[in-house]
N, C-alpha and C positions, 0 to 999 in steps of 0.2 A: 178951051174946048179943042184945039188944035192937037192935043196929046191922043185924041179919040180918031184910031183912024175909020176904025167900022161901029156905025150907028148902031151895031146892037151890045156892042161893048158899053158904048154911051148911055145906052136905054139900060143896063142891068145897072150901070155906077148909080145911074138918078133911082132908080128904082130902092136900090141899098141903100143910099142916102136919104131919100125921104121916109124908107121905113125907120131908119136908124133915129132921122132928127126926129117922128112926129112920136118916136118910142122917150127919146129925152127932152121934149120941148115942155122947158117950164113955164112960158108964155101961154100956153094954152090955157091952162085956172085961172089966168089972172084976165082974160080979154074975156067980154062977151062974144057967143057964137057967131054973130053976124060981123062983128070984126076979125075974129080968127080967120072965120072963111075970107075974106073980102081978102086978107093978108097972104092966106095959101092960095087962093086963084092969081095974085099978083106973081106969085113964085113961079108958080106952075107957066105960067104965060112965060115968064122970063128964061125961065129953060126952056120953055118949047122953041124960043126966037134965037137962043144959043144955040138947038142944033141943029136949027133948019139953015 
């Protein structure tokens, strides 16, 4: 995260990237709902603590 030096550079990369992954994520059919979510909230958390 070091390479980011303004947070909304950072905010558009995550933004492209999780539209990019959740456009090719083959994981999704294969998990039930309630584990996918539990799995994107854990991301989601894990970037938000990268860019704070």
């Amino acid at each position: 995260m070091a390479k980011f030096r303004d947070i909304k550079i950072l905010q558009k990369f995550a933004a492209v990237h999780a539209s990019s992954h959740n456009h090719f994520n083959l994981d999704r059919h294969l998990n039930r709902r309630d584990i996918f979510k539990r799995n994107r909230s854990a991301a989601l958390a894990e970037w938000r603590q990268h860019a704070a």
